[in-house]
N, C-alpha and C positions, 0 to 999 in steps of 0.2 A: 629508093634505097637509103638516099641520105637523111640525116635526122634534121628534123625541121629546126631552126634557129630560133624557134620560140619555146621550144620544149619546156625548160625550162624558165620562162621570162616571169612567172610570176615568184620564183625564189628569191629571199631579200638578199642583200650584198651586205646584210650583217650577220647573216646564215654562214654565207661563204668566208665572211673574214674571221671570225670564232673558229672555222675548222683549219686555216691553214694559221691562223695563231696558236692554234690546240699544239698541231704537229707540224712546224714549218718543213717546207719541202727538201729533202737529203737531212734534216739535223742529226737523224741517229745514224750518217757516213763513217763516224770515228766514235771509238771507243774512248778516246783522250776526254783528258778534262773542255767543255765547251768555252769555245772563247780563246783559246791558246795557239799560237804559232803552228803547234804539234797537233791541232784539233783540223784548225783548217787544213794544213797540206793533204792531213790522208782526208779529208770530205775529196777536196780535188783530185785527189791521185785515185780515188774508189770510182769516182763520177765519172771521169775521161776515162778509165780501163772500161767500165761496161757500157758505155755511152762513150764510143774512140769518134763516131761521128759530128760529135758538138766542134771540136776542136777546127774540123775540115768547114763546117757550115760557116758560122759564126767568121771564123778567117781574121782573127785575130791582128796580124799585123797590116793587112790592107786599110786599116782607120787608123791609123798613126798619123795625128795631126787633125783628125778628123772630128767631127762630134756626135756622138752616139746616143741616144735614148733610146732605154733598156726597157722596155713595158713588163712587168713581171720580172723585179732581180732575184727573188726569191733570198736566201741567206748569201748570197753574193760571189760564187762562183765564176759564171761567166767575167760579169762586172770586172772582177778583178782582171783577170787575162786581159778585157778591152782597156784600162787605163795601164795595166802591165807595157802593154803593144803603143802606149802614147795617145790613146785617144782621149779628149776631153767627155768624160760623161754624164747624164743624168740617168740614177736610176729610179727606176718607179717600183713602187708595192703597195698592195694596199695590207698587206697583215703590218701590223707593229713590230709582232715577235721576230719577223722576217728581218726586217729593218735593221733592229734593235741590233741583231747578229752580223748582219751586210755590215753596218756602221761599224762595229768593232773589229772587223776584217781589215776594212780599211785601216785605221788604227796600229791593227797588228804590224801591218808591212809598209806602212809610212806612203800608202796610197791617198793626195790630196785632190787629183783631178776629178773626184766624184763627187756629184751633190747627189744627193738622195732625196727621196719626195714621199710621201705617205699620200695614197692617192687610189681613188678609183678607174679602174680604164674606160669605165662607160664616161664619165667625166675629166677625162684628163684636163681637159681649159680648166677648166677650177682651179688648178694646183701646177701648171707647168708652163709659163709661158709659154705661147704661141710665134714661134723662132722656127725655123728652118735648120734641120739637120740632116746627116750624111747618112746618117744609114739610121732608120728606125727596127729594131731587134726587139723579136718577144716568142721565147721560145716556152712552148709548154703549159701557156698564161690563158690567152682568151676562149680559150674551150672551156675553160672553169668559171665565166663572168654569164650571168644569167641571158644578157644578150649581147652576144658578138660583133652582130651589127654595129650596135651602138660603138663598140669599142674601135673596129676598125675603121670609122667614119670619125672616129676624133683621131687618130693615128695618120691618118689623109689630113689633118691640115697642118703638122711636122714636116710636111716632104715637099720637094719642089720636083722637076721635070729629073734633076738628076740625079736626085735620092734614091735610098734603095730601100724597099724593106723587107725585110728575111722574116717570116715568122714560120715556127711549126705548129701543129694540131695533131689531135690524137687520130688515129687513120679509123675509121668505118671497118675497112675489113682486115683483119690481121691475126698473125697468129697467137695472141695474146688472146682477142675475142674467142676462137676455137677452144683453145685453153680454159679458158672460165666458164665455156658451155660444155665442157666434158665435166669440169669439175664440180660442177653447178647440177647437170644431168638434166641441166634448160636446152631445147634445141628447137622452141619456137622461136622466131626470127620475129615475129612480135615484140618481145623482149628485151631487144636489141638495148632499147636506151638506158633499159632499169641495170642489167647486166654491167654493160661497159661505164655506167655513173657509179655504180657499188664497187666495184670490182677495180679502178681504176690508179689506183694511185697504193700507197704501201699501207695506209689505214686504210680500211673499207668506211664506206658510206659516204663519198665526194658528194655534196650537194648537187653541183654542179660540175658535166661532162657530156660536153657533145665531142663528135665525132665525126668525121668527114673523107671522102671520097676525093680523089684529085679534081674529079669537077664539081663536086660541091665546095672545094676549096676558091676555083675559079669563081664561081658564084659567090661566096663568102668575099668575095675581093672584085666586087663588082667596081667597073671604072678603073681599074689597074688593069696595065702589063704584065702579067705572070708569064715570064719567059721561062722559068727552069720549076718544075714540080718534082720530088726524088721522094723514096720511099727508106729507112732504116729501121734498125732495132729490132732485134729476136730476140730477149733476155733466156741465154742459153745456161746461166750457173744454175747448181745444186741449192733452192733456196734455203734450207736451214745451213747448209753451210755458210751460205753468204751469210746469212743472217748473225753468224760467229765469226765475218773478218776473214773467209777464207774463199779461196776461189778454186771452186770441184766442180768438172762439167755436170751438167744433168746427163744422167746414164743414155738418155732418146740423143742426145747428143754427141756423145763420145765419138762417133766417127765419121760426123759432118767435118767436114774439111775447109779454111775459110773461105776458101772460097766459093764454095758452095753455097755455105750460109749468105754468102755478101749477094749470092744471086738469088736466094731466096729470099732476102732481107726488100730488094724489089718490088716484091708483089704484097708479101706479107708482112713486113715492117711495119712497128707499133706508130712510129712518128713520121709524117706525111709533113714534109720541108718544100718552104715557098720561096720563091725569089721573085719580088716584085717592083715595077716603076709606076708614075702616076700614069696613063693612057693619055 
């Protein structure tokens, strides 16, 4: 059932950085001029309303003091919250465009505790000293890197016995997959990788997009303690609403109740969230 971690291994990693510098990941969250004070708050206030799970995962104020390397900062969201909460951080990216954005975040709100890195994750030693840090975080990153492997095997030489690393991946089976085989009108299960790698992200056509089951995640993190696996995310809004800045259930939603959804968000949630130590 899980998709093999070579699926994709012969795509270049200059493939993948042309599409996430095309469209860095959230940039179109706000309608505001890009780059402005007024630009980033609504990215972050749009981000944490339909994704309220990041906030909880991540746990912001427990690395205060702490030092963080962010693998995948994307436009600088998280990032900011962890040096917000006091942590000393490095972020990683390898889009420019991404970077370029993250840096000017920083800037905007007078955040110095971040260095930033332009960097591949199949090769992080290249570009990030090899130091010992507190918690290694990469939410939404190495499913999109042609091999995984490679990525989590330089991530492992960041962490010591009492490190942590929290990373998510996009989940194998979820209600977003059902959604894009109704919509698609695909319901070979053959299909599986072409589907959720097109389909995956708010441009279609991700190069690169594997996908994972809790124990193919296990496997994925071979030689770690994976002590906590959890399941989130049903993106339940009306999406051309969304898509104008407004938040209108989807009508199949209207009378799911949270908590419902939060129990259904278990099995069928888009992002399958790791909590890991070295073994």
């Amino acid at each position: 059932m899980d998709q093999p971690d070579s699926t994709f291994a012969d795509v270049s990693i200059d493939t993948v950085q042309a599409y996430w510098n095309d469209r860095p990941c959230n940039v179109r969250h706000s309608p505001q001029p890009v780059g402005t004070r007024e630009y980033f708050d609504e990215v972050e206030a749009r981000k944490y309303f339909v994704e309220p799970h990041i906030p909880a995962f991540a746990d912001f104020p427990s690395w205060a003091g702490k030092r963080v390397l962010e693998v995948g900062c994307g436009i600088g969201t998280d990032t900011m919250n962890f040096a917000r909460a006091g942590a000393q951080v490095t972020a990683v990216d390898l889009s420019d465009e991404s970077l370029t954005l993250a840096r000017r975040r920083a800037e905007v709100f007078g955040l110095d505790s971040i260095t930033f890195v332009q960097a591949n994750a199949e090769h992080l030693t290249d570009a990030v000293k090899v130091e010992p840090y507190d918690l290694v975080y990469s939410f939404g990153v190495i499913h999109h890197t042609p091999n995984p492997s490679a990525a989590v095997d330089q991530i492992r030489r960041y962490l010591t016995p009492s490190s942590e690393l929290r990373l998510m991946v996009y989940s194998r089976v979820s209600y977003k997959l059902f959604a894009v085989m109704r919509e698609e009108g695909v319901w070979d299960l053959g299909r599986l990788d072409e589907l959720i790698a097109r389909n995956s992200e708010a441009q279609t056509g991700c190069p690169v997009t594997y996908s994972y089951t809790p124990d193919g995640v296990r496997r994925l993190l071979d030689g770690f303690d994976v002590f906590d696996v959890s399941k989130a995310h049903i993106f339940t809004w009306d999406v051309e609403a969304y898509k104008n800045y407004k938040y209108q259930k989807d009508a199949a939603w209207a009378g799911v109740s949270d908590a419902e959804l939060a129990e259904l968000e278990k099995e069928l949630g888009w992002h399958t969230m790791a909590r890991a130590r070295l073994a």
